[in-house]
C-alpha positions in Angstrom: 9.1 26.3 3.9 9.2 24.8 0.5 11.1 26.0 -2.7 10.4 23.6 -5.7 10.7 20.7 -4.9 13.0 21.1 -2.1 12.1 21.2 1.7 14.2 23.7 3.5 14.7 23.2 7.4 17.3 25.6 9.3 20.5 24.9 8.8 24.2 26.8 6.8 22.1 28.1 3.4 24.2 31.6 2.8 23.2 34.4 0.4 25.4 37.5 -0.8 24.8 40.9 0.5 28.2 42.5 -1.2 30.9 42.1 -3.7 32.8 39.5 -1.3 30.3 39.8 1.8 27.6 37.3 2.5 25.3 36.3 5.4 23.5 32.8 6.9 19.5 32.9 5.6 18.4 30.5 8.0 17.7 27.8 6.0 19.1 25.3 4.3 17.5 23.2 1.1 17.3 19.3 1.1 15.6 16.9 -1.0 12.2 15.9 -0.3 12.5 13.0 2.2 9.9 11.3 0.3 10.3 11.7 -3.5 6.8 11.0 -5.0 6.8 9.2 -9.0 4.5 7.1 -10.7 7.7 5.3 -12.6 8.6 3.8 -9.3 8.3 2.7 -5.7 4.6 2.5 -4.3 3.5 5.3 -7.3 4.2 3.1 -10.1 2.1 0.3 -8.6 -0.8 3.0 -7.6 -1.0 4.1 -11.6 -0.6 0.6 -12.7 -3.7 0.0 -10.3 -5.2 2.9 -11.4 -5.1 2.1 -15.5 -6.3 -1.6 -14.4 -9.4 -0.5 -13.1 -12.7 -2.5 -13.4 -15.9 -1.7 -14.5 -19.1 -2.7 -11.8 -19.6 -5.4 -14.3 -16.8 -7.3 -13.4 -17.2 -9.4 -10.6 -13.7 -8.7 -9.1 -14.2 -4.9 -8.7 -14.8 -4.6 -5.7 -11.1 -6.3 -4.6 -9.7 -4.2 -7.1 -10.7 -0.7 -5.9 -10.3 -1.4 -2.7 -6.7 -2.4 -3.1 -5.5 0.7 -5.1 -7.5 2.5 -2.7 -5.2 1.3 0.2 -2.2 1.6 -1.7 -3.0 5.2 -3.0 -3.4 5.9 0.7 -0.7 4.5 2.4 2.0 5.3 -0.1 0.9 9.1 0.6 1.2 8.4 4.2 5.3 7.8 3.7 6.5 10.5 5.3 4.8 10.2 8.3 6.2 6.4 8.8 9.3 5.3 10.8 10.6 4.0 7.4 9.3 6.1 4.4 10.7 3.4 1.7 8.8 0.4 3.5 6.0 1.4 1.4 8.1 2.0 -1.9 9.1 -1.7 -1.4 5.9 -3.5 0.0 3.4 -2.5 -2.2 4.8 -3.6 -5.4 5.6 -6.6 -4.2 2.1 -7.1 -2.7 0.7 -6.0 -6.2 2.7 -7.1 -8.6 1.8 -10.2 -8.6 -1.8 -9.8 -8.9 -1.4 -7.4 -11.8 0.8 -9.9 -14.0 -0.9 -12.5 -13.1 1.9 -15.0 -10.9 0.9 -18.0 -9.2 -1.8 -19.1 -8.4 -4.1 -16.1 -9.5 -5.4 -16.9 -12.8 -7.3 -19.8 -10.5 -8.5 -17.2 -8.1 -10.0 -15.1 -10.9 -11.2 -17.6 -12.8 -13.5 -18.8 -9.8 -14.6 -15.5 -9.5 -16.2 -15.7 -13.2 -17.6 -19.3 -12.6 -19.2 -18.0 -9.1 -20.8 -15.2 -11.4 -22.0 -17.3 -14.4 -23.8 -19.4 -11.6 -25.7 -16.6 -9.7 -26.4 -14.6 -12.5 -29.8 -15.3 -13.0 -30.6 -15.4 -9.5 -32.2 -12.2 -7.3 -29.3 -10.6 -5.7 -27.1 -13.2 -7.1 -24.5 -10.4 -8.5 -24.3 -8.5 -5.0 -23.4 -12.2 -4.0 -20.7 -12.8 -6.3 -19.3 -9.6 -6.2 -18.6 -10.3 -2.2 -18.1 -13.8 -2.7 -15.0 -13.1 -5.4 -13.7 -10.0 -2.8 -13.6 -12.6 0.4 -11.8 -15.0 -2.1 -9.0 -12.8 -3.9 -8.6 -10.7 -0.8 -8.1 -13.4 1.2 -5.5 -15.2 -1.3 -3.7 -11.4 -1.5 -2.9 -11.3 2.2 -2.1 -14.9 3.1 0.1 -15.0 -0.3 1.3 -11.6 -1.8 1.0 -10.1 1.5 3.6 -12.4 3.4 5.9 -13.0 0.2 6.2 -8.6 0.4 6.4 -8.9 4.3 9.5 -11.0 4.4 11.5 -9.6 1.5 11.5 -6.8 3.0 10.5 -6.3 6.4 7.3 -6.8 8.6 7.5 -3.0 9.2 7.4 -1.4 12.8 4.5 -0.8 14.7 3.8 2.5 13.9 3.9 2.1 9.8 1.8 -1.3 10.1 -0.8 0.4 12.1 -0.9 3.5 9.7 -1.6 1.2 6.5 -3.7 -0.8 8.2 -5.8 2.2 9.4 -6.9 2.4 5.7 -8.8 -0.2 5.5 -12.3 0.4 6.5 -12.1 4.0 5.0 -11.4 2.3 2.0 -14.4 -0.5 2.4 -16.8 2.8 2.8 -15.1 4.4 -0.4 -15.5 1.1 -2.7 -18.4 -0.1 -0.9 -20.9 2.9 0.7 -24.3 3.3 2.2 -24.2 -0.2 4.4 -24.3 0.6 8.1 -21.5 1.0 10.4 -21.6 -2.8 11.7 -20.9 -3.9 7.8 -17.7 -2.1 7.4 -16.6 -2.9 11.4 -16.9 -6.5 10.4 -15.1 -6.5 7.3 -12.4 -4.3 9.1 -11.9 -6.7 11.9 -11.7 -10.2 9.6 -9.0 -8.1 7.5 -7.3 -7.2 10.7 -7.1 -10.7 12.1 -5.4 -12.0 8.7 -3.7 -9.6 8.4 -1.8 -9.9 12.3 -1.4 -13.7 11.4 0.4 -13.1 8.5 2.7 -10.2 10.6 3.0 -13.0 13.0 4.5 -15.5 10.6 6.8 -13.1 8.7 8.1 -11.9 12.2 9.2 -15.3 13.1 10.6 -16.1 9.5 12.9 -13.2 9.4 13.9 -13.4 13.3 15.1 -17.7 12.5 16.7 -15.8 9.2 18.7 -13.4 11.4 17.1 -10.7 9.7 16.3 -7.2 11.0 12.1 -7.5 11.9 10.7 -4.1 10.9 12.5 -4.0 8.1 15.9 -4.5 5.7 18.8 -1.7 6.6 19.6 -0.5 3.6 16.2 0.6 3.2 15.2 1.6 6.6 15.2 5.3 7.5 12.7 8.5 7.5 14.4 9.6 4.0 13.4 8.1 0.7 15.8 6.8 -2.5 15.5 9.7 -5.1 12.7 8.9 -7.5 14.6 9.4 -10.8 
């Protein structure tokens, strides 16, 4: 049952029936274990995403939608994790960086443009570039953003890692339909294999850092930090 914003599970919640006399409902109200807000956490980085978008013109979006499609999807899938604040932690940090710009992606992007000025003219040469600049910033996004986010905070268990990567190859048929199945079952499987060598190397990091694997304890846990 749900009342506001509150979930209410059984517990002491007591209501009056007299003057001085009153009587157990049945249920009890606590916060919602996972607070939603697009000022913080995994929201803020799914607006930010959102107001960032790019037109079909621009050769990089095709990354683009297909990263705030992931995020949009697996920060809604927080409360069915191990650890609903994973997400509130390792999605900013995998996408704040490519939103402001750090390191080395004004490189990345910028090959993206010269990769388009070159094929421009030719037949099918934007379909080209389009893919050509998604393989390269989605590949510098998981070997670099991805394992910075991973071992600030946690390689996440087996259950919440599965969960966000099950998103990918709907998202590959939301940013990219109408190719057959063997198109999106490829692209699926090279994301998946960088992806497990990146979980690989940020499991060992934080194991020789005596650090908890899945992630940090004071964020672990199936309830959320309030939003506000």
């Amino acid at each position: 049952m749900t009342i506001g914003q509150h979930h209410c599970v059984q517990g002491c919640e007591y209501k009056v029936t007299g003057a001085s006399e009153s009587q157990p409902t049945g249920a009890v109200c606590l916060p919602d274990p996972c607070p939603e807000s697009d000022t913080s956490g995994c929201g803020k980085s799914v607006a930010q995403l959102e107001q960032a978008a790019k037109p079909s013109s621009d050769p990089r979006h095709l990354f683009h939608a297909q990263q705030t499609c992931i995020a949009n999807r697996s920060c809604k899938l927080r409360c069915e994790m191990d650890n609903c604040q994973w997400m509130d932690e390792v999605i900013p940090g995998f996408v704040d960086p490519y939103l402001g710009g750090s390191g080395r992606w004004p490189a990345v992007e910028a090959s993206c443009s010269d990769v388009s000025a070159q094929l421009v003219s030719m037949l099918g040469g934007k379909w080209i570039s389009d893919r050509e600049c998604f393989s390269t910033m989605g590949w510098y996004h998981v070997q670099v953003d991805l394992l910075g986010a991973l071992q600030r905070s946690g390689c996440g268990s087996q259950k919440d890692w599965k969960l966000v990567g099950d998103q990918i190859v709907p998202c590959l048929k939301e940013g990219q339909p109408g190719y057959p199945q063997a198109y999106y079952t490829m692209g699926g499987i090279f994301v998946h294999v960088a992806r497990e060598a990146v979980r690989v190397q940020c499991m060992a990091k934080r194991f020789f850092q005596g650090l908890p694997i899945d992630i940090n304890t004071d964020i672990e846990g199936k309830v959320c930090k309030a939003a506000y």
